[in-house]
N, C-alpha and C positions, 0 to 999 in steps of 0.2 A: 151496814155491819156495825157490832158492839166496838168499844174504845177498844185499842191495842195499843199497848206502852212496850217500848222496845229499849234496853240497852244496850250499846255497846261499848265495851271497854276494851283499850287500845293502854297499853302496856307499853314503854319506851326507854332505851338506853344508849346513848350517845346515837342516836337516829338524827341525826342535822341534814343527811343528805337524801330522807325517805319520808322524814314525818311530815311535811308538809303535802305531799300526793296521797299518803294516806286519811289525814285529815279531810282533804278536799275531796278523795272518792266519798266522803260520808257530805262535805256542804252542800253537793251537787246532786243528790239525789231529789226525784221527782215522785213530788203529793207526799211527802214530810211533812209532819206537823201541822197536821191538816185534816178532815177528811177521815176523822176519829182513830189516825195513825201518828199516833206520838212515839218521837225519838231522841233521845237524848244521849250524849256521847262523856262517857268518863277516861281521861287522862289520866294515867299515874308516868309521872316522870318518876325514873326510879333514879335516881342521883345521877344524872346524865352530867360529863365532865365540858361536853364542847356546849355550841349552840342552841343545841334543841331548845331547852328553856325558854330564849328569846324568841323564838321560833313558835313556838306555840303562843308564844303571850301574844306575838304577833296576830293572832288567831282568835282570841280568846275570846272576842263582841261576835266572830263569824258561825258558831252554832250555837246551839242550846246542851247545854252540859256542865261539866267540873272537872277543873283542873286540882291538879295535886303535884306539887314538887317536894318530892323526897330527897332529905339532906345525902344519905348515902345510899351506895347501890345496894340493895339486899337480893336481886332477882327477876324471874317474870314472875316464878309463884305469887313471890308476896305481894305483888304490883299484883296481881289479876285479884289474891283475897282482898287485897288493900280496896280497890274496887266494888267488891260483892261485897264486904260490908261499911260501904258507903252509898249503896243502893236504898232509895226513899219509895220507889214505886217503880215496880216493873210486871209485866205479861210474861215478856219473853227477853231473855239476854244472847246477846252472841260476842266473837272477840276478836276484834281485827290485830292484827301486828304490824309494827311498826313501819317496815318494810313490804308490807302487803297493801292490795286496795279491795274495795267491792269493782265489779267488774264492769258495769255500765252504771247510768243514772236510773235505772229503775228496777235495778236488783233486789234494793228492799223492798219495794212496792210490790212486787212481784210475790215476796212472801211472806208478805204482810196477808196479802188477798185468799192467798191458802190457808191461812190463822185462823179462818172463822170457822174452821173445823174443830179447833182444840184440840189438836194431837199434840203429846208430850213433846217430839221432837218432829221438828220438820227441816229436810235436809235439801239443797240445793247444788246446781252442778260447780266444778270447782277449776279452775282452769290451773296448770302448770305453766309457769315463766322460767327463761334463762336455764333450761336444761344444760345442770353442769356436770360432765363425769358420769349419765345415769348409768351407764355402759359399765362402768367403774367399780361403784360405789353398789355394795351390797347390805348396806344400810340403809339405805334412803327408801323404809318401810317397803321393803320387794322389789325396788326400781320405779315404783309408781305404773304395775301393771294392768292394775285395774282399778281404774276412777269410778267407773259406773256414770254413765254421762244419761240422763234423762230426759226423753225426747218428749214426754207427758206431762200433766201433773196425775200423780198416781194419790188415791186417802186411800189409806186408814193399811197400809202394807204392813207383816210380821216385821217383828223385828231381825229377822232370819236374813229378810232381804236388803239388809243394808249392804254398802256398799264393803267391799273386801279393805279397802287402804284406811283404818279409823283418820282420818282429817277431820278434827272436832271443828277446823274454820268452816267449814261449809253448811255448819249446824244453826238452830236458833235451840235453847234451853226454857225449858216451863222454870220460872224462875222461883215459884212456890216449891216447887222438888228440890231445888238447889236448896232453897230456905228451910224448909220442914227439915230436911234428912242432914243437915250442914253439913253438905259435900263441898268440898273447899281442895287447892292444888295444893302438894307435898310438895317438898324442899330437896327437888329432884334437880341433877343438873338436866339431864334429858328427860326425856317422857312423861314430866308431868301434865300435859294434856291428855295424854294417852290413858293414865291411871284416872283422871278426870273425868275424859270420856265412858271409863270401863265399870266405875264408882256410878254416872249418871243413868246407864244402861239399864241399871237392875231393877229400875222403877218406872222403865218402858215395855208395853208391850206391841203398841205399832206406831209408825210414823208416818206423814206424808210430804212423796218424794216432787218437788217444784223443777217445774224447765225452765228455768232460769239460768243463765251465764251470771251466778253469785260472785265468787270468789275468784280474785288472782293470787293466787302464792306465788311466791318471788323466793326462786330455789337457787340461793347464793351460798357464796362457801361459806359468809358467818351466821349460816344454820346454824353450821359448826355437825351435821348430821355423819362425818366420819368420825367423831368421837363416840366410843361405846362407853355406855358405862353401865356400873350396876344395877341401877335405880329405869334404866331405859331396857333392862332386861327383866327387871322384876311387874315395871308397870303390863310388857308387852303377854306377858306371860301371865299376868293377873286375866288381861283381854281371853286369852287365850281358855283358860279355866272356866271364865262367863261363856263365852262360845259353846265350850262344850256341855257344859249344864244345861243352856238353854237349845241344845240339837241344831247349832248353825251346820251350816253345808259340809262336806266335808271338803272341796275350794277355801273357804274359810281357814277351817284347823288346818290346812295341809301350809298355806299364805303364812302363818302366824309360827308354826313350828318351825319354817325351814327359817323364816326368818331368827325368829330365835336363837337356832342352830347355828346362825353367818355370827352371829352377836358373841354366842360363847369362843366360838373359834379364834373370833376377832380379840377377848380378853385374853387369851393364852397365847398369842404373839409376844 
């Protein structure tokens, strides 16, 4: 297989009791850096007030990557752009959170191996943790009804078939599309992944889907996902607009509106 350079950017704010499991899902991974699979891992500490700092410095000879400590907090946004324009050489990017890990030791490998396709986007299965409140909470992107779990590895799929919940973590990004089109995250308190994801979309026309146990999301209250705000309504509904131009399902449009719909209700409380 041709070289494959992978980044990942890991974003962090007062994470003293996470960032170290997150780090170590990315040290432990198997045939890294090896094997014409290059990875390399970029930190932005975004003015984190406890430990972290020490915590990663701790860390810092144990992978291949760059640290960045930012004097004050500004964000995840500016932490992820802070990141994408401090990239020297990438294939593909993806972006773990602070709180979250990749799922076993050979999750990247796994879709790495699918990369020698060249598809714009290649998406992986995503695991939910610590289900809090799903019952509850009718924000938390539809309850998390449908993951879309892949028993295959599927090339070269519409982009129609993507999975209904946008979770941009379970994604890798052609990072020349990020680059050419400078798609970059807004200064959203919520959903700017989601405008991120909806922004990257428009310059996809198929993906391929990896069986891979990728991602763990770590679904804890300081998601902070029972906060509605404007910016998380504007992004979902931007999604939403794309969908329909591009003739997604009508499962899709039906997912995105009602969700919508819980969101305006939830402002007018």
């Amino acid at each position: 297989m041709s070289e494959t350079n992978l980044v990942i950017i890991l974003p962090v704010y007062n994470g003293e009791d996470t960032i170290y499991n997150a780090i170590n899902s990315v040290m432990t991974q198997k045939h890294i850096n090896k094997r014409n699979f290059n990875v390399e891992l970029i930190i932005v500490n975004d003015g984190s007030t406890d430990t972290t700092k020490e915590k990663i410095d701790s860390m810092r000879y144990d992978f291949r990557g760059k640290i960045f400590h930012l004097e004050d907090n500004f964000g995840a946004y500016y932490a992820r752009n802070y990141a994408l324009d401090h990239i020297r050489k990438a294939d593909y990017i993806c972006f773990l959170d602070s709180d979250d890990q990749f799922s076993n030791q050979y999750s990247l490998y796994k879709m790495y191996r699918q990369s020698r396709y060249h598809e714009n986007l290649i998406v992986g299965n995503l695991n939910i943790i610590n289900n809090i409140d799903l019952e509850e909470s009718e924000v938390k992107l539809g309850k998390f009804k449908d993951l879309t779990v892949y028993n295959q590895n599927l090339i070269g799929l519409p982009i129609t078939a993507l999975p209904i919940i946008p979770f941009f973590h379970r994604c890798w990004f052609k990072y020349d599309i990020i680059k050419e089109n400078l798609i970059r995250f807004k200064n959203y308190k919520l959903g700017e992944d989601i405008e991120f994801y909806a922004n990257y979309l428009q310059y996809v026309e198929r993906f391929t889907a990896v069986n891979v146990d990728y991602y763990d999301y770590n679904n804890i209250e300081n998601k902070e996902y029972n906060i509605t705000t404007l910016e998380q309504l504007e992004s979902l509904e931007k999604l939403y607009s794309f969908y329909k131009k591009k003739s997604f399902s009508l499962e899709h449009l039906d997912h995105l509106k009602n969700v919508c719909n819980d969101l305006r209700k939830r402002m007018t409380l």
